[in-house]
ZALUMDO-569772 format. One record per atom (N, C-alpha, C): residue number from 1; residue in one letter; y, x, z. Coordinates in steps of 0.05 Angstrom, whole numbers. Layout:
pos, code, north, east, up
NUM, a, Y, X, Z
...
//
This chain:
pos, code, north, east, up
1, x, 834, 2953, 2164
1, x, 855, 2934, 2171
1, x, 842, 2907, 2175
2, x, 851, 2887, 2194
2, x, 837, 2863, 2205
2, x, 846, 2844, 2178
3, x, 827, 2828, 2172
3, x, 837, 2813, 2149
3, x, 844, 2784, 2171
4, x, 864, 2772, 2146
4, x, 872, 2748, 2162
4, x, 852, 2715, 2169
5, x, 858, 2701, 2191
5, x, 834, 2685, 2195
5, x, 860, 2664, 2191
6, x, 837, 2637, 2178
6, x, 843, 2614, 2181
6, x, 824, 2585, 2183
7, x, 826, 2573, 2213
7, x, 816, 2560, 2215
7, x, 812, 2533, 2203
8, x, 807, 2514, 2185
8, x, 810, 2488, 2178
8, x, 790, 2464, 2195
9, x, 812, 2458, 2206
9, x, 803, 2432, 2231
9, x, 800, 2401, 2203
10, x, 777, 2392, 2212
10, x, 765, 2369, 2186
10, x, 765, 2380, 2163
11, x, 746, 2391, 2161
11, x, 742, 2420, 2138
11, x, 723, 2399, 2118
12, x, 733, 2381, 2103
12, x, 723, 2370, 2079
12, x, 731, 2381, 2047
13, x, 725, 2375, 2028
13, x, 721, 2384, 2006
13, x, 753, 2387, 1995
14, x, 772, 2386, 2013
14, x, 803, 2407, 2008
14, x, 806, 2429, 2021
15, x, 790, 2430, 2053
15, x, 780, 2449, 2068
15, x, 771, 2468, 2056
16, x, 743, 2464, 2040
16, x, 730, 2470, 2031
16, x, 731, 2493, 1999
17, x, 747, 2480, 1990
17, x, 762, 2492, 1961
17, x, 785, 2517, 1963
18, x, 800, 2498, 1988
18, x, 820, 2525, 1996
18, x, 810, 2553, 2004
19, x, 793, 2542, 2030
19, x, 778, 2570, 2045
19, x, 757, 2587, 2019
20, x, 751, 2577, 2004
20, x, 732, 2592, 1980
20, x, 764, 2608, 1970
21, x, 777, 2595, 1957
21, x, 790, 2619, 1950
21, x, 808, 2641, 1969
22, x, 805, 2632, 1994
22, x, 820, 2643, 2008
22, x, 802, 2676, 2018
23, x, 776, 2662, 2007
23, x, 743, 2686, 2014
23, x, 755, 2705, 1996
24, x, 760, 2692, 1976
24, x, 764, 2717, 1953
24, x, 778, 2736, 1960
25, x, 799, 2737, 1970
25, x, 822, 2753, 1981
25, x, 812, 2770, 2002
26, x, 787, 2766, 2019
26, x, 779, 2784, 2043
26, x, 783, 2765, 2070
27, x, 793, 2732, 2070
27, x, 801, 2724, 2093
27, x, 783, 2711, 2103
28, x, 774, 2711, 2130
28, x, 756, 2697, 2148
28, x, 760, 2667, 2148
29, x, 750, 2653, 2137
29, x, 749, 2627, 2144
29, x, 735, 2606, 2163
30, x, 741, 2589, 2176
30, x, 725, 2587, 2197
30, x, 736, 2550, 2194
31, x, 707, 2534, 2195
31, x, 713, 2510, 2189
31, x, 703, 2491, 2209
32, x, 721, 2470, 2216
32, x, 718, 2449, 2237
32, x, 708, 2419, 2226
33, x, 686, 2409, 2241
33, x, 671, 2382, 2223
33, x, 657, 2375, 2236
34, x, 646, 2345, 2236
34, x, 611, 2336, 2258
34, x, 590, 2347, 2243
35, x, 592, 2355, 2219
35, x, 559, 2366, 2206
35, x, 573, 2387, 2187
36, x, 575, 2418, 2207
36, x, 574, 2441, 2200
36, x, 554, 2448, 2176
37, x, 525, 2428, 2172
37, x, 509, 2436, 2143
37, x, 527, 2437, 2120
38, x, 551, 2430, 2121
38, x, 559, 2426, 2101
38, x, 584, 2441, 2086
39, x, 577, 2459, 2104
39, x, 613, 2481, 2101
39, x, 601, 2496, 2078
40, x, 617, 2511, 2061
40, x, 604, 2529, 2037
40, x, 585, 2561, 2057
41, x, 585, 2572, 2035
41, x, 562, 2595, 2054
41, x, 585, 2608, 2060
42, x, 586, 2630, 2082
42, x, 606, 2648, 2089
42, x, 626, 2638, 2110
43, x, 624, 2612, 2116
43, x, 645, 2597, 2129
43, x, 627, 2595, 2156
44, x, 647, 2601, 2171
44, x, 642, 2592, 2204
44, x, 649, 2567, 2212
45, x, 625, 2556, 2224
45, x, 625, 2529, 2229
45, x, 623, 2528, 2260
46, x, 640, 2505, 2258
46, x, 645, 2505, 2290
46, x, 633, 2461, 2293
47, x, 623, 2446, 2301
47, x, 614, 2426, 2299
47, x, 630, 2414, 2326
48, x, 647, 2394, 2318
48, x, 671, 2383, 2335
48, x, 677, 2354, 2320
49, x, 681, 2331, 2332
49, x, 693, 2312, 2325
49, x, 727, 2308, 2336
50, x, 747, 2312, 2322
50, x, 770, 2316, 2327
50, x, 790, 2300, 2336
51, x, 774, 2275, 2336
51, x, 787, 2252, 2342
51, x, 781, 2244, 2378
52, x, 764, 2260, 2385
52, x, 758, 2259, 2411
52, x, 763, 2274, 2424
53, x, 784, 2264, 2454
53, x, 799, 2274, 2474
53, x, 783, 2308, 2480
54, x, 789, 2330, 2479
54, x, 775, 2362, 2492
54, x, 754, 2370, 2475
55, x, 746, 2358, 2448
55, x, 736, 2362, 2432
55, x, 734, 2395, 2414
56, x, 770, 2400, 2417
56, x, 780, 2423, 2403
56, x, 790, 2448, 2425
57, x, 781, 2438, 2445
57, x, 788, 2458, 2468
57, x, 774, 2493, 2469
58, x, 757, 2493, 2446
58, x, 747, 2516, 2443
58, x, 765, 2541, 2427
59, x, 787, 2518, 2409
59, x, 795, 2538, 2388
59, x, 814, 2561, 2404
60, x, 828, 2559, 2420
60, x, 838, 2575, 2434
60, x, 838, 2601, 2441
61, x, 793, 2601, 2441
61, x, 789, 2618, 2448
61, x, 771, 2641, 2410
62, x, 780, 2629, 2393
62, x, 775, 2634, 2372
62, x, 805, 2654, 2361
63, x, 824, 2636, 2374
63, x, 849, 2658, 2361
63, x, 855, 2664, 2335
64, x, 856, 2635, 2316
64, x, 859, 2640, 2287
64, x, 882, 2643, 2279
65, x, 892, 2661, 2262
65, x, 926, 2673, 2249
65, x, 935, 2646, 2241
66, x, 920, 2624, 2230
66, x, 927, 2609, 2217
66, x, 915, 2588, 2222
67, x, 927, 2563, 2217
67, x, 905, 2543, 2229
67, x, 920, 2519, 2197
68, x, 887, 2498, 2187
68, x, 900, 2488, 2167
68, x, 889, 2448, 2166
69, x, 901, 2432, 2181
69, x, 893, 2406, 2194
69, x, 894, 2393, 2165
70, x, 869, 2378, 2158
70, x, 858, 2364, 2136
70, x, 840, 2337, 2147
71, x, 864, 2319, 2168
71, x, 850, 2302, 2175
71, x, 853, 2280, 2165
72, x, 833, 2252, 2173
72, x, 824, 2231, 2167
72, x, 825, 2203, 2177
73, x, 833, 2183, 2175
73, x, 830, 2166, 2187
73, x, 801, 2153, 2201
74, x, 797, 2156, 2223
74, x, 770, 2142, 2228
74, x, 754, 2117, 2219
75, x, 780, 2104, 2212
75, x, 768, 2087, 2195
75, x, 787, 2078, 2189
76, x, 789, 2049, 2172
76, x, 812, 2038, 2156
76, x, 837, 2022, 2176
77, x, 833, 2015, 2202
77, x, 849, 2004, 2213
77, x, 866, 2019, 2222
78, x, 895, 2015, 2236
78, x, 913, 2014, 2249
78, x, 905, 2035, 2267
79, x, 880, 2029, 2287
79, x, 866, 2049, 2311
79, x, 855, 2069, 2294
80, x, 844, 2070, 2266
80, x, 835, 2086, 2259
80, x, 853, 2111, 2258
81, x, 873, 2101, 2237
81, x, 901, 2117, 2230
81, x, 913, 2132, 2260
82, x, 909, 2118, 2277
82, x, 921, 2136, 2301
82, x, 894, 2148, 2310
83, x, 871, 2144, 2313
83, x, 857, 2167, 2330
83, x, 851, 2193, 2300
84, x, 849, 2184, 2269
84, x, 856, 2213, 2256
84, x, 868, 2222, 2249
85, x, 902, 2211, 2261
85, x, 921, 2225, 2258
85, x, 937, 2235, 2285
86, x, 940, 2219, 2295
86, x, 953, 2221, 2322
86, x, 944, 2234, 2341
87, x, 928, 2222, 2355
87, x, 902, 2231, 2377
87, x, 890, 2259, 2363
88, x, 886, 2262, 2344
88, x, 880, 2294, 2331
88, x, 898, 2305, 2326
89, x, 927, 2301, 2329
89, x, 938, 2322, 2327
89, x, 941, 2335, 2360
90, x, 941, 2316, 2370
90, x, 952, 2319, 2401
90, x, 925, 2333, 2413
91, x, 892, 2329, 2407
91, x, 876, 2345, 2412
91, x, 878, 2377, 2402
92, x, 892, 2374, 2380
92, x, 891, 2404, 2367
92, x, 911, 2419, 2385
93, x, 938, 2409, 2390
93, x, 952, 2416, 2407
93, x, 946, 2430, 2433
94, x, 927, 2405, 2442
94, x, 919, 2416, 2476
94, x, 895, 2436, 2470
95, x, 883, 2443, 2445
95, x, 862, 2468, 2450
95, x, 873, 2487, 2444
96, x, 898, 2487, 2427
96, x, 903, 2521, 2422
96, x, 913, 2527, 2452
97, x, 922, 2504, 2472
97, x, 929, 2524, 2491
97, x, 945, 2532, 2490
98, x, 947, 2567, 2508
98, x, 967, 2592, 2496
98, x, 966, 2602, 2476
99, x, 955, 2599, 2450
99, x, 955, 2607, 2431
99, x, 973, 2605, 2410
100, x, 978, 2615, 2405
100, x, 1007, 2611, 2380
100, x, 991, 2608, 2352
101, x, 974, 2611, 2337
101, x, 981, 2612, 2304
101, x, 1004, 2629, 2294
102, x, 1000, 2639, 2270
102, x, 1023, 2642, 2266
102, x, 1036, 2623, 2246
103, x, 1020, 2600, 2247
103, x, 1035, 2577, 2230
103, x, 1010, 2567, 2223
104, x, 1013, 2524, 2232
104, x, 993, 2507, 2220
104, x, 1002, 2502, 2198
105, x, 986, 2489, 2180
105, x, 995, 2471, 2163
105, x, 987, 2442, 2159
106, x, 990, 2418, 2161
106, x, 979, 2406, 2160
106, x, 975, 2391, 2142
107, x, 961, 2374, 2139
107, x, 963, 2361, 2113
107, x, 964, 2332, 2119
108, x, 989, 2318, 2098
108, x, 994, 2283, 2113
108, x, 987, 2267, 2086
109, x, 1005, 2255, 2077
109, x, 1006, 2230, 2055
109, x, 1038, 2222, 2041
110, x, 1041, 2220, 2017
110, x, 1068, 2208, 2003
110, x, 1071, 2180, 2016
111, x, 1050, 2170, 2034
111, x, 1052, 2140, 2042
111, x, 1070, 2130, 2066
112, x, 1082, 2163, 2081
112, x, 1099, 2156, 2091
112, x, 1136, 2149, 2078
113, x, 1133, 2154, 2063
113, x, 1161, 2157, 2051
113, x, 1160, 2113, 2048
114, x, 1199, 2111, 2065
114, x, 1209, 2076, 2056
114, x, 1199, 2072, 2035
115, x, 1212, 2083, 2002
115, x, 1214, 2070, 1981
115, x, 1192, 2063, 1970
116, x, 1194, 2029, 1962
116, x, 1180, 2017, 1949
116, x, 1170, 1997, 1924
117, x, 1198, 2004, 1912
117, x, 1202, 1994, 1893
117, x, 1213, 2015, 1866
118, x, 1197, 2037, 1861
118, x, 1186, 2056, 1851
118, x, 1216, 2073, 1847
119, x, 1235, 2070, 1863
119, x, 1256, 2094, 1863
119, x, 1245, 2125, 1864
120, x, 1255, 2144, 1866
120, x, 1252, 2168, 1869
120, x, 1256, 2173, 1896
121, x, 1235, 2187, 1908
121, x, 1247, 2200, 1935
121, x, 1238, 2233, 1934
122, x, 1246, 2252, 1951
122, x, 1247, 2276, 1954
122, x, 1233, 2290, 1993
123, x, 1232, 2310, 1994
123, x, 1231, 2315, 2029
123, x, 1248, 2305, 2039
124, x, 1274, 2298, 2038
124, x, 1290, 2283, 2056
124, x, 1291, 2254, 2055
125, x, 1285, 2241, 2036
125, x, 1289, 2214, 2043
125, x, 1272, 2206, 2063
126, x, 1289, 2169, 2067
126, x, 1280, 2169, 2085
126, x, 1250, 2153, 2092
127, x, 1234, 2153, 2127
127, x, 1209, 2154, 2128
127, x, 1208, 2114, 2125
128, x, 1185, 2110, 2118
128, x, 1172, 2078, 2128
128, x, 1179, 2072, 2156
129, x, 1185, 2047, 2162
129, x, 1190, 2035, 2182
129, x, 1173, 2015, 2200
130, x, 1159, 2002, 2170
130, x, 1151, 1977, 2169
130, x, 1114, 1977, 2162
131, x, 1110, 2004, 2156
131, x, 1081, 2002, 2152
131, x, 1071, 2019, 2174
132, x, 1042, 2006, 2182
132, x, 1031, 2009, 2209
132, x, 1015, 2030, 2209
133, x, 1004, 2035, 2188
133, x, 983, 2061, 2180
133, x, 1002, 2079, 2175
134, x, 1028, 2082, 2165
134, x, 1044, 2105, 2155
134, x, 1051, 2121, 2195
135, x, 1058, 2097, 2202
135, x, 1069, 2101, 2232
135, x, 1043, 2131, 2250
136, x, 1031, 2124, 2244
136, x, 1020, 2155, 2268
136, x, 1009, 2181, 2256
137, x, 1012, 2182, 2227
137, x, 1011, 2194, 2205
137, x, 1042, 2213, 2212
138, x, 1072, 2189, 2217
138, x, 1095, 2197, 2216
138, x, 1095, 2215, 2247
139, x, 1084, 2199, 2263
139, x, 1088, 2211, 2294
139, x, 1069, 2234, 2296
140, x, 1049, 2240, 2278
140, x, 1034, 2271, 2283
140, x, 1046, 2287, 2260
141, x, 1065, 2288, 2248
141, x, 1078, 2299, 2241
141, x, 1100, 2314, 2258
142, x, 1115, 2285, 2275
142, x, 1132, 2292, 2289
142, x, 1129, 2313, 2310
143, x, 1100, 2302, 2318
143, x, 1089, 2323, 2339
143, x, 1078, 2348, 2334
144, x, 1074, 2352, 2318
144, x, 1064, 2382, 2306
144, x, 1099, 2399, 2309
145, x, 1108, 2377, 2295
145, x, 1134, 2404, 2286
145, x, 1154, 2406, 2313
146, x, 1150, 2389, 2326
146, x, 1169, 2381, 2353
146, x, 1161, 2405, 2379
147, x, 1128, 2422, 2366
147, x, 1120, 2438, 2386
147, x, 1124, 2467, 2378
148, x, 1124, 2486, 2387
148, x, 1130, 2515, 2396
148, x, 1120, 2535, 2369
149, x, 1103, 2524, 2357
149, x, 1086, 2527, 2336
149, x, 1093, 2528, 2309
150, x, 1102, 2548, 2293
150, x, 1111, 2544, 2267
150, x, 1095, 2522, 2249
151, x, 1101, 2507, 2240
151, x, 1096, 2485, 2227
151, x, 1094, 2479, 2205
152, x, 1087, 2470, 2182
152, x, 1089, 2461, 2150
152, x, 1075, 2435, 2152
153, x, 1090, 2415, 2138
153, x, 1072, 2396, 2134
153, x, 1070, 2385, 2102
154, x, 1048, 2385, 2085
154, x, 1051, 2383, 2058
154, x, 1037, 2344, 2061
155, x, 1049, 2335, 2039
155, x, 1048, 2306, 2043
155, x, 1043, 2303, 2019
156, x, 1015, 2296, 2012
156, x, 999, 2299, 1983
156, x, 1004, 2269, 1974
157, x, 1011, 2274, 1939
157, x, 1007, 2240, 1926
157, x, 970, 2240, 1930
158, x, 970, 2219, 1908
158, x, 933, 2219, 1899
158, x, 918, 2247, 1900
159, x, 893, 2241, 1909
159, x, 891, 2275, 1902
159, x, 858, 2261, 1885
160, x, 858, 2274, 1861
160, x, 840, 2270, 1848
160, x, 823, 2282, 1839
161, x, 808, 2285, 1815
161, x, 783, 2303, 1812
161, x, 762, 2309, 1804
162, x, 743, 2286, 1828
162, x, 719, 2298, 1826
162, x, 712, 2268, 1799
163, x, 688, 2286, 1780
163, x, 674, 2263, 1764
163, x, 662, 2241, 1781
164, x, 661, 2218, 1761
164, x, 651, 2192, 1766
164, x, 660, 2176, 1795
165, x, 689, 2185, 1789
165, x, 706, 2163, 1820
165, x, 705, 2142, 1816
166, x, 713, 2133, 1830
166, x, 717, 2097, 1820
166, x, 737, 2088, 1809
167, x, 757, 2104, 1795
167, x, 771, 2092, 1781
167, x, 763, 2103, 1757
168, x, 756, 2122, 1744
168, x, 729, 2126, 1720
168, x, 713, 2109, 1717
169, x, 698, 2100, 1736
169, x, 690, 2075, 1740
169, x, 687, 2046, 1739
170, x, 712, 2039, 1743
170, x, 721, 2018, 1734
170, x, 741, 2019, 1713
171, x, 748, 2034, 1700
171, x, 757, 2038, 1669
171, x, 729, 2030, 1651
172, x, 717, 2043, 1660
172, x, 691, 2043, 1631
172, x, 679, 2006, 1635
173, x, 688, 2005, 1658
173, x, 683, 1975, 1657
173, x, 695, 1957, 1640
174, x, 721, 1961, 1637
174, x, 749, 1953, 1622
174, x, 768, 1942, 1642
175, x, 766, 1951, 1666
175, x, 781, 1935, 1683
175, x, 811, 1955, 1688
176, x, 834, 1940, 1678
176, x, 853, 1955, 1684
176, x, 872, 1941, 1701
177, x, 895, 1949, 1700
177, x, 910, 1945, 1729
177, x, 931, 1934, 1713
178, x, 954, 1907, 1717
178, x, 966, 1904, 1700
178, x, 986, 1922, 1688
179, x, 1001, 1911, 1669
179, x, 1018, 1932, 1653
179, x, 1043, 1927, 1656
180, x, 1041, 1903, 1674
180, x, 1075, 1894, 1684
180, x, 1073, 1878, 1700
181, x, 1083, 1882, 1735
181, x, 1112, 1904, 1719
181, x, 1107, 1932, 1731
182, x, 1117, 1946, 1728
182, x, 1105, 1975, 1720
182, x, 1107, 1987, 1758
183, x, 1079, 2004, 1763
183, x, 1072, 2011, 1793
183, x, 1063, 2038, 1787
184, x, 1096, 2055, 1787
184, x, 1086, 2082, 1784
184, x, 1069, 2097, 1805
185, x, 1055, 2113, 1802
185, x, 1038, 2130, 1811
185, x, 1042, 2159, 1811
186, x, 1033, 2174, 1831
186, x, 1034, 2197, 1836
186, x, 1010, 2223, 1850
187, x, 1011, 2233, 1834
187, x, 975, 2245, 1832
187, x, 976, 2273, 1837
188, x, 955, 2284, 1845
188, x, 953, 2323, 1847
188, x, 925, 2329, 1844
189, x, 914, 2335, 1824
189, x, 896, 2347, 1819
189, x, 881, 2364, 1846
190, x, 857, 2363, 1853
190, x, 844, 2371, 1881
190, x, 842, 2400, 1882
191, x, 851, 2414, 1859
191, x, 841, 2445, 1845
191, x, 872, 2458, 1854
192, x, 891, 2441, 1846
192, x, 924, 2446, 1859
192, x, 930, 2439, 1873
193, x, 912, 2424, 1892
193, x, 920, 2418, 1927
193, x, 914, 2431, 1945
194, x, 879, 2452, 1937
194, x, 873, 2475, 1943
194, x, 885, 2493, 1939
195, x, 890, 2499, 1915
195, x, 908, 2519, 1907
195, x, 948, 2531, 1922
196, x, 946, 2504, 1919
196, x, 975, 2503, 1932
196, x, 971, 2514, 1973
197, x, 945, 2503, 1979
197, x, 945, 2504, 2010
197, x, 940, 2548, 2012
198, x, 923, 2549, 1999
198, x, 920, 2580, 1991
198, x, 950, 2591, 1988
199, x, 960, 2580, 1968
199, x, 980, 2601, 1960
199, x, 1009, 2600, 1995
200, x, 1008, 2574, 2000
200, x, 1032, 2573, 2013
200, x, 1010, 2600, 2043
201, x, 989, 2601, 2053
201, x, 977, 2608, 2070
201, x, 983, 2639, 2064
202, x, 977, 2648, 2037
202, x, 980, 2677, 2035
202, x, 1016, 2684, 2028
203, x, 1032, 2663, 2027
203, x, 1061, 2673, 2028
203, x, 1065, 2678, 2053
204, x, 1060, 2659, 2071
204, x, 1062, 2660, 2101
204, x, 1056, 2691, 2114
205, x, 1025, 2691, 2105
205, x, 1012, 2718, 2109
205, x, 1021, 2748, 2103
206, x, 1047, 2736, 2091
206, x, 1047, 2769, 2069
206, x, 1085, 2771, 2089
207, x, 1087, 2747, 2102
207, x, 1113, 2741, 2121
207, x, 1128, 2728, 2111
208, x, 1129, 2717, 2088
208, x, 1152, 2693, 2070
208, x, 1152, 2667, 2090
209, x, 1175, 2666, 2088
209, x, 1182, 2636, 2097
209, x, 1170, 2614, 2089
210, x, 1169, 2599, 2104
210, x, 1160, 2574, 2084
210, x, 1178, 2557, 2104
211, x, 1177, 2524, 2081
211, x, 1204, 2502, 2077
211, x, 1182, 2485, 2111
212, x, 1193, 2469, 2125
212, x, 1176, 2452, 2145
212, x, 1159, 2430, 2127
213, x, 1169, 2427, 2099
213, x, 1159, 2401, 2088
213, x, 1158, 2405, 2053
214, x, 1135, 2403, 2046
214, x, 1127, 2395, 2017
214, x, 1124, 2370, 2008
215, x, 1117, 2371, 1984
215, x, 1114, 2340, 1971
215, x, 1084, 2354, 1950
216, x, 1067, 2350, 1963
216, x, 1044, 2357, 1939
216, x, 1036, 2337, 1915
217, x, 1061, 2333, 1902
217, x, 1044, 2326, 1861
217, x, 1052, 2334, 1841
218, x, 1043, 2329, 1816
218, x, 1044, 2339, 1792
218, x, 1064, 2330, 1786
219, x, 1082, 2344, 1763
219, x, 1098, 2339, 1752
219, x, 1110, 2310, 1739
220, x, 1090, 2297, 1729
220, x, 1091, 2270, 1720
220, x, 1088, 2243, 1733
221, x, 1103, 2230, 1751
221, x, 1095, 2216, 1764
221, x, 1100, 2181, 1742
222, x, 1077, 2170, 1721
222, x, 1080, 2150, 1712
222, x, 1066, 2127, 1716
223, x, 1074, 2106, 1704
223, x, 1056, 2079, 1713
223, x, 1031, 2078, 1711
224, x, 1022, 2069, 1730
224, x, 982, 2073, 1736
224, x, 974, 2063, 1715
225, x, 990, 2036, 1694
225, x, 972, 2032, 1670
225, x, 972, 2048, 1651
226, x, 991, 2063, 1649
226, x, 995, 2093, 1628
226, x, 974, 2112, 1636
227, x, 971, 2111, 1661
227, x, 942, 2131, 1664
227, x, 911, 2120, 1657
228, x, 908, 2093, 1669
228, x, 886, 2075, 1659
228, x, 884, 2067, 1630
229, x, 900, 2060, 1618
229, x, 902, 2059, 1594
229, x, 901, 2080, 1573
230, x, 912, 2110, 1575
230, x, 901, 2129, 1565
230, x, 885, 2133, 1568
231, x, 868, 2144, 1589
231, x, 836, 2152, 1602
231, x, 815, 2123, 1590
232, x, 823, 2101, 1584
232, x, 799, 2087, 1575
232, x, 797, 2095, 1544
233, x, 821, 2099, 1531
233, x, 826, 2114, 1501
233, x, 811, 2139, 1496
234, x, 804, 2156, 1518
234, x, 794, 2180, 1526
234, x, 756, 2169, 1525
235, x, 754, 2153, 1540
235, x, 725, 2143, 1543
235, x, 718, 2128, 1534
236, x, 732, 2118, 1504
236, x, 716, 2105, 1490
236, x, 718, 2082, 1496
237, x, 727, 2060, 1517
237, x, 731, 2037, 1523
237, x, 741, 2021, 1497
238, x, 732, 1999, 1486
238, x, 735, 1981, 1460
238, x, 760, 1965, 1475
239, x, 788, 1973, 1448
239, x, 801, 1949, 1459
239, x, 801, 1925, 1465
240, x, 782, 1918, 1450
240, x, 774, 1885, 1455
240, x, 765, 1879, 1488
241, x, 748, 1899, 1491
241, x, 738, 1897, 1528
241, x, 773, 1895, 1538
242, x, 790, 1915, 1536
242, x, 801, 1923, 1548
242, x, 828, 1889, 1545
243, x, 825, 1872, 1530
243, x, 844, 1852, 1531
243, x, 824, 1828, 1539
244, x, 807, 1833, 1544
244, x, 781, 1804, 1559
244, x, 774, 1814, 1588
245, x, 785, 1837, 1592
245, x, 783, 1858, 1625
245, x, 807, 1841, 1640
246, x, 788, 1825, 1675
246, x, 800, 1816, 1686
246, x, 830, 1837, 1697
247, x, 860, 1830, 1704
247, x, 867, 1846, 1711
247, x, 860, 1858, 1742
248, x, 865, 1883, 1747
248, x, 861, 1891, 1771
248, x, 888, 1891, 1782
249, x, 892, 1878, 1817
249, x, 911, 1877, 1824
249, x, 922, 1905, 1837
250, x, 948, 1906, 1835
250, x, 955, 1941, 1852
250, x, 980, 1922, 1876
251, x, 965, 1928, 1903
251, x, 986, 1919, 1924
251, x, 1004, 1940, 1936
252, x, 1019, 1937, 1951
252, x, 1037, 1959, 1958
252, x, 1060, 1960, 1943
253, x, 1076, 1978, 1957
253, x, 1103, 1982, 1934
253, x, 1087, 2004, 1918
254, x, 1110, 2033, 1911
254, x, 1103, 2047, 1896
254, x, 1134, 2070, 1897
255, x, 1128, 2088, 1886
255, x, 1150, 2105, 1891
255, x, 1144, 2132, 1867
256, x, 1164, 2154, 1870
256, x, 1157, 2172, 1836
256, x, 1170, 2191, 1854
257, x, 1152, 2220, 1853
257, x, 1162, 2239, 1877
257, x, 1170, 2262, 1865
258, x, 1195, 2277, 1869
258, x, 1198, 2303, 1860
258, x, 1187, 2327, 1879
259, x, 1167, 2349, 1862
259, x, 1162, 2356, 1874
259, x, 1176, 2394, 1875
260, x, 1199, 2390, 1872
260, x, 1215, 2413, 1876
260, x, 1217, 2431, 1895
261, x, 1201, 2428, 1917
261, x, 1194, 2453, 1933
261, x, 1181, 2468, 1925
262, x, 1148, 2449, 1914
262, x, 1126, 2455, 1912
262, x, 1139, 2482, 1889
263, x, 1155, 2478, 1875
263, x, 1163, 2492, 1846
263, x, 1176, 2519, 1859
264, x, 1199, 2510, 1881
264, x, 1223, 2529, 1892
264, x, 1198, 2551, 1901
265, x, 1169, 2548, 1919
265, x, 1150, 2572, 1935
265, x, 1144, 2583, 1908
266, x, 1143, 2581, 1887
266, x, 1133, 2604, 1865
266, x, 1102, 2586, 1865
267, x, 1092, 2570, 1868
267, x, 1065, 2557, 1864
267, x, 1071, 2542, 1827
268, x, 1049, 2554, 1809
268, x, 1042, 2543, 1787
268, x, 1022, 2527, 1777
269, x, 1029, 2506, 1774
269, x, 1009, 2474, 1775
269, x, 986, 2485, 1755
270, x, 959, 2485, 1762
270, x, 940, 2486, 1737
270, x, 943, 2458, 1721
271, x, 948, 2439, 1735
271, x, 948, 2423, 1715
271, x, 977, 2406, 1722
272, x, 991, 2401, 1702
272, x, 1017, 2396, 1710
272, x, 1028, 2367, 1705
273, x, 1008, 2348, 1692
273, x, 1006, 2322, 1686
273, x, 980, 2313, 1684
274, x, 977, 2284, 1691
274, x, 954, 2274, 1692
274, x, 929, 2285, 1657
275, x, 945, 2277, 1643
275, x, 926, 2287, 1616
275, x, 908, 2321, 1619
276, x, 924, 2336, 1638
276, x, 916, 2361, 1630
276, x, 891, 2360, 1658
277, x, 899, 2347, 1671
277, x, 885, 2342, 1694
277, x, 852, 2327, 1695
278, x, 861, 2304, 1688
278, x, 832, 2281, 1684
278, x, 817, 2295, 1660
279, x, 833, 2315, 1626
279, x, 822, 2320, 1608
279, x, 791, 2349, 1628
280, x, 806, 2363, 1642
280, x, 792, 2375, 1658
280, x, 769, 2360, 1673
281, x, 776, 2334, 1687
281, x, 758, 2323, 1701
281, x, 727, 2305, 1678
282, x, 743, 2307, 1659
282, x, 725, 2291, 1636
282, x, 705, 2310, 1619
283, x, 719, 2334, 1617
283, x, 700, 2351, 1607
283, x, 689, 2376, 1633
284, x, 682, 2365, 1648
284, x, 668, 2373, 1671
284, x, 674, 2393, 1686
285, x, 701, 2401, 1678
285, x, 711, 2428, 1685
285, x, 708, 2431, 1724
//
């Protein structure tokens, strides 16, 4: 029996995590990047920059069941946000061609959602208006699902993880973020963002429906100094540092996301709040 293929176009280290467990199962993985050295072993590397016009015009002829977009901004500006979101979706578009998938998935950001003054929002509320980076993030969304192509788009909070980030980093320094007035936060462990992209891929696979739109985070969405402020308790940080620690400013609004789809597909969080999460990231798990 043909096992199932799935392509991941910007095949970085969520690319990367998914398609390993997706190996496990028997499925062909096949990964898209400028430096193919870097795909795990067993993965097909295809060497493409995606943000450039005919770039992806090969996949077509590859014919993957599944295709799973894990793109990037080219860089931090405005142009960036649209050539690795926009302009790559619309390249991915023109290479499948005639090719159908039998469903992308892509992967976006909680940064499009209005609310900013830490309300609750859900998949339906409503999108940003007013921010310029959210804007082509919102329109390759639009365009993915607006085409012929079964669609999913999962829209990840923080995705966190790996040891010695920079906000580990600047904890052990004592630098925390103020404590008022309160800038909740919303996080997903990198192990349940993989996990989650696997599981929704093999529901798909097995013929289950899936929703057009997720919300990828953990259960607990609380104030960033409740997370900084535990985790320096965790590492030993001296309270004394921690009340002579310049504050760190947090700009932006902020918002607290339910993630009740993620719950409704039968997907079970390995880690279901930040403590169970970072305690993993701290003891090297």
């Amino acid at each position: 029996m043909k096992s199932n293929s799935v392509l991941f176009v910007g095949c970085g280290e969520l690319g990367a995590r998914a398609g390993r467990l997706l190996q496990r199962q028997g499925w062909q993985i096949g990964g898209v990047r400028r430096n193919i050295a870097k795909l795990p072993p067993g993965f097909t590397g295809h060497r493409a920059d995606y943000a450039v016009a005919g770039s992806l015009d090969f996949v077509a002829a590859l014919q993957p069941d599944f295709v799973v977009t894990t793109f990037n901004p080219t860089d931090r500006s405005v142009e960036g946000y649209v050539a690795g979101f926009l302009t790559a979706t619309a390249n991915l578009l023109a290479g499948l061609g005639g090719h159908k998938p039998r469903r992308i998935l892509a992967v976006s950001s909680t940064r499009v959602f209005a609310e900013q003054r830490g309300g609750w929002v859900d998949e339906s509320s409503p999108l940003s208006t007013d921010d310029p980076r959210a804007q082509p993030m919102i329109e390759a969304e639009h365009l993915l699902q607006s085409s012929s192509i079964a669609a999913s788009v999962i829209r990840f909070g923080g995705i966190y993880g790996a040891p010695g980030g920079r906000l580990l980093s600047r904890i052990a320094r004592g630098e925390l973020c103020p404590p008022a007035p309160p800038q909740y936060g919303n996080r997903m462990h990198r192990d349940d963002c993989a996990g989650f992209l696997a599981h929704l891929l093999c529901l798909s696979a097995a013929g289950k429906g899936l929703a057009p739109l997720y919300i990828g985070v953990d259960d607990q969405p609380v104030p960033r100094y409740e997370v900084e402020s535990w985790l320096a308790r965790e590492i030993g940080v001296e309270p004394q540092r921690l009340e002579a620690a310049p504050p760190v400013e947090v700009s932006g609004g902020h918002k607290r996301c339910r993630n009740r789809a993620l719950h409704d597909s039968g997907y079970q969080l390995l880690y279901p709040d930040y403590r169970s999460g970072y305690r993993a990231v701290l003891n090297g798990l």
